[in-house]
C-alpha positions as CSV (number, residue, x, y, z in Angstrom):
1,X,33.8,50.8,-10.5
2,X,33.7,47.9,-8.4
3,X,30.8,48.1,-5.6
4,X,30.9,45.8,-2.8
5,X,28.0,44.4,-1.5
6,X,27.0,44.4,2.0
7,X,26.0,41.0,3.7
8,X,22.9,40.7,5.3
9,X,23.2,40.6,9.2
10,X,22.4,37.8,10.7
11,X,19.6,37.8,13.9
12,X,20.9,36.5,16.6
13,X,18.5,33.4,18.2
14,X,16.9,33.1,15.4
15,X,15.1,29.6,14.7
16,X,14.2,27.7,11.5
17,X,10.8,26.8,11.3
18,X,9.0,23.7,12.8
19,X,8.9,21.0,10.6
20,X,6.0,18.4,11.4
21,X,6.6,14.8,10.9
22,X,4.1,12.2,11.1
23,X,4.5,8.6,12.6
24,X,3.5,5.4,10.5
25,X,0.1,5.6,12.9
26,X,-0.7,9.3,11.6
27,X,0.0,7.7,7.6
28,X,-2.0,4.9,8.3
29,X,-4.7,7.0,9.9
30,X,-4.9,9.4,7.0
31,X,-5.5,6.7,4.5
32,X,-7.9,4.8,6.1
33,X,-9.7,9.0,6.8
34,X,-9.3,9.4,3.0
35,X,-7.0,11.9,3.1
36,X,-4.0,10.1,1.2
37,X,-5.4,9.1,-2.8
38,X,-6.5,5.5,-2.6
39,X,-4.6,4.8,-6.2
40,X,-1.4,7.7,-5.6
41,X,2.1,6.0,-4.9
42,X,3.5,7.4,-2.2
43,X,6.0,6.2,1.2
44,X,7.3,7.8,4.4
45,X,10.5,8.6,4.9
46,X,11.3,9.7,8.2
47,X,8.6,11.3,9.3
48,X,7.6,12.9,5.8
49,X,5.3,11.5,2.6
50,X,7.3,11.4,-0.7
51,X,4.9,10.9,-3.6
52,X,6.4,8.2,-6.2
53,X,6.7,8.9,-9.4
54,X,4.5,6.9,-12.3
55,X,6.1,3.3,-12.8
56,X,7.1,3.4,-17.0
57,X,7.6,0.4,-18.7
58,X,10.7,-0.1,-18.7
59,X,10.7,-0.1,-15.0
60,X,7.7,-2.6,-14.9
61,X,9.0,-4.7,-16.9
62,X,12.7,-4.9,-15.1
63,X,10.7,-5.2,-11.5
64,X,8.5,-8.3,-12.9
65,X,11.8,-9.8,-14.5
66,X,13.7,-9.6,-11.2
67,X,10.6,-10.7,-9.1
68,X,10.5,-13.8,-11.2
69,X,13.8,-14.3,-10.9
70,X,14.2,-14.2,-7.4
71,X,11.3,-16.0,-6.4
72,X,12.9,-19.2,-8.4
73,X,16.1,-19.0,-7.0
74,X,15.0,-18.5,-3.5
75,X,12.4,-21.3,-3.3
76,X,11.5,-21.9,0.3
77,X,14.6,-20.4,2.1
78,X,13.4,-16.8,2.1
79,X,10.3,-14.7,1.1
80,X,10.0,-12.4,-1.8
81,X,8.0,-9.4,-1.5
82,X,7.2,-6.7,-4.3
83,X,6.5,-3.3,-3.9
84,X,5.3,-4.2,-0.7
85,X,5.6,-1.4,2.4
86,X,8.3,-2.2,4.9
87,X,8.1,-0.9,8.4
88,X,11.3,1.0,9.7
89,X,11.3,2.5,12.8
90,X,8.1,4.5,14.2
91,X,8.2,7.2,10.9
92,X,9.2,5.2,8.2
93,X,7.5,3.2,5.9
94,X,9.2,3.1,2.6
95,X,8.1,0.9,-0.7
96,X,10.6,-0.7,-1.8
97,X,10.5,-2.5,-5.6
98,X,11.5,-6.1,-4.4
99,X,12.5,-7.6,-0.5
100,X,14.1,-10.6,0.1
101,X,12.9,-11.7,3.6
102,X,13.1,-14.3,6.0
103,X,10.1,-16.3,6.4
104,X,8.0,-16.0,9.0
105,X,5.3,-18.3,10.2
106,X,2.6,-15.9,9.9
107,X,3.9,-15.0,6.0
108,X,3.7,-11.2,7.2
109,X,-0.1,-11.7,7.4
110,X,-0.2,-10.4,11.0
111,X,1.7,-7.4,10.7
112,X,3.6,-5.9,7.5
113,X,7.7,-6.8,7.4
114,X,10.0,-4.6,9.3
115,X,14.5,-4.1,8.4
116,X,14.7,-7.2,10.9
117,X,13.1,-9.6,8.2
118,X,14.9,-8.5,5.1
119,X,18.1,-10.0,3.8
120,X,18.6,-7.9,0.8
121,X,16.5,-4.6,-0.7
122,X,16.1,-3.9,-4.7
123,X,15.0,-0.7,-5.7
124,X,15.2,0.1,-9.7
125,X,16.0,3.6,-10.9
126,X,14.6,5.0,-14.1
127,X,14.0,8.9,-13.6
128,X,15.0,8.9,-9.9
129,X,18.5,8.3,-9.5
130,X,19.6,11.0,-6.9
131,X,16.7,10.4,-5.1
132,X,17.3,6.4,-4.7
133,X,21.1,6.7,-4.0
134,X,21.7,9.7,-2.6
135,X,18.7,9.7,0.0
136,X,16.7,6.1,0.5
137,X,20.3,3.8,0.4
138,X,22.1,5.8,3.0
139,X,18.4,6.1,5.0
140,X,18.3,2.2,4.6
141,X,22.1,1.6,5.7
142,X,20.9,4.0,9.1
143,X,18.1,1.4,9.7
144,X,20.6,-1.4,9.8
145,X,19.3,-3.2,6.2
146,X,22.4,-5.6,5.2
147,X,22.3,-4.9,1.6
148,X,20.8,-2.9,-1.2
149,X,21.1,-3.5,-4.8
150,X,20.3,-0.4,-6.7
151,X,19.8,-0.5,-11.1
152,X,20.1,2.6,-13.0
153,X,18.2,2.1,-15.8
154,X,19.3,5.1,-18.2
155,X,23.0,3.8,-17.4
156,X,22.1,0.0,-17.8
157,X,24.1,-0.5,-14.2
158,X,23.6,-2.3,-11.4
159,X,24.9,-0.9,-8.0
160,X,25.5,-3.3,-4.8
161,X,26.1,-1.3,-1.3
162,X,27.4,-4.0,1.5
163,X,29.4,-3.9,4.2
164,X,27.3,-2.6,6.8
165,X,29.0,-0.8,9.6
166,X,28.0,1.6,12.3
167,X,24.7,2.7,9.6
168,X,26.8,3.1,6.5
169,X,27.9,0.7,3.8
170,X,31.2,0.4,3.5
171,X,31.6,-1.2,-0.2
172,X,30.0,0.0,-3.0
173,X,30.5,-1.4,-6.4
174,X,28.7,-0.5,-9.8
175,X,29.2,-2.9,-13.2
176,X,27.3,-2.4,-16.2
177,X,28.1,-6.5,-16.5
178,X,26.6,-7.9,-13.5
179,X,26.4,-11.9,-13.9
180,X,25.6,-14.7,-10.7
181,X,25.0,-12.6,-7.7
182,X,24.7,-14.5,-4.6
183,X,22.2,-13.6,-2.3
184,X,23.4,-12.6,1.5
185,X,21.6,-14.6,4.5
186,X,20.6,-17.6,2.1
187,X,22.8,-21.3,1.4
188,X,24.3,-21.2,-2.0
189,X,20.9,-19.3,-3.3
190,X,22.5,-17.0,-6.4
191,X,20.8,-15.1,-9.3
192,X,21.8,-14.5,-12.6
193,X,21.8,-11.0,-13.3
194,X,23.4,-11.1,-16.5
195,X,20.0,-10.4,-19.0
196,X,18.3,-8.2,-16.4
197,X,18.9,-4.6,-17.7
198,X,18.8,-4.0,-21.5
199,X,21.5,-1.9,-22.9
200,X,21.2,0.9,-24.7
């Protein structure tokens, strides 16, 4: 006997709930108020405080090995900033693993970097994947950020969104081989990705 089940009906005007979202002011405030974990990793996004998960190893070390990497190649044409907080907008502040930035005179002593100063983002994927591509790149594509280079660590890949148009990226291209990279914004500046992510 087949039994067909009834929908539920649906009330009419109803409204989802209220969601609250705090402005980079309201985060600041409840860190210096104590109400944010000195030591927790955490970033806003949009209005709302994602907690970070724990960096492993592997991560650590691929961050530091990039980091070096970049700061060598770049020399005194750009800035290179790690895990450092980057303003975006009045409800974002999200924590990027590496920024390359343009200098600026004050060497972001005055006031922490904002999408205008960064040439390229890095963010390094280990347990997170879905959370990294499939929320924080198309979030930094809406805030106008020129590029974003995004590794998958369990895949041993390295993903490069350009193309920025009308807040998306227009190219995306994924090799498990990635060798001299250039770096957008900078003169001739390139890296040599080729040892950066182990293989299985």
């Amino acid at each position: 006997m087949h039994t067909v089940m009834a929908e539920e009906p649906t009330v009419r005007g109803e409204q989802p709930p209220h969601r609250h979202r705090i402005t980079v002011e309201d985060y600041h405030r409840m860190a210096e108020l104590g109400l944010l974990a000195p030591h927790a990793r955490m970033e806003l996004i949009e209005g709302e405080i994602v907690d970070l998960a724990p960096r492993a190893d592997a991560h650590r070390s691929v961050v530091m090995h990039l980091e070096a990497l970049f700061r060598h190649a770049v020399g005194a044409q750009a800035t290179v900033l790690c895990q450092t907080p980057l303003r975006l907008g009045a409800d974002s502040e999200p924590e990027p693993d590496l920024a390359v930035a343009r200098v600026r005179p004050d060497a972001h002593h005055n006031s922490r970097p904002t999408g205008a100063d960064a040439l390229v983002l890095i963010e390094v994927s280990d347990t997170t994947w879905h959370y990294h591509h499939d929320i924080k790149v198309p979030f930094y594509a809406r805030h106008g950020i020129p590029e974003v280079w995004l590794f998958d660590l369990p895949r041993a890949t390295a993903h490069f969104f350009r193309g920025l148009a009308e807040g998306h990226y227009t190219d995306e291209t994924a090799t498990d081989r990635p060798g001299l990279i250039f770096l957008p914004g900078l003169t001739d500046v390139a890296v040599d990705l080729s040892e950066v992510v182990p293989t299985a």
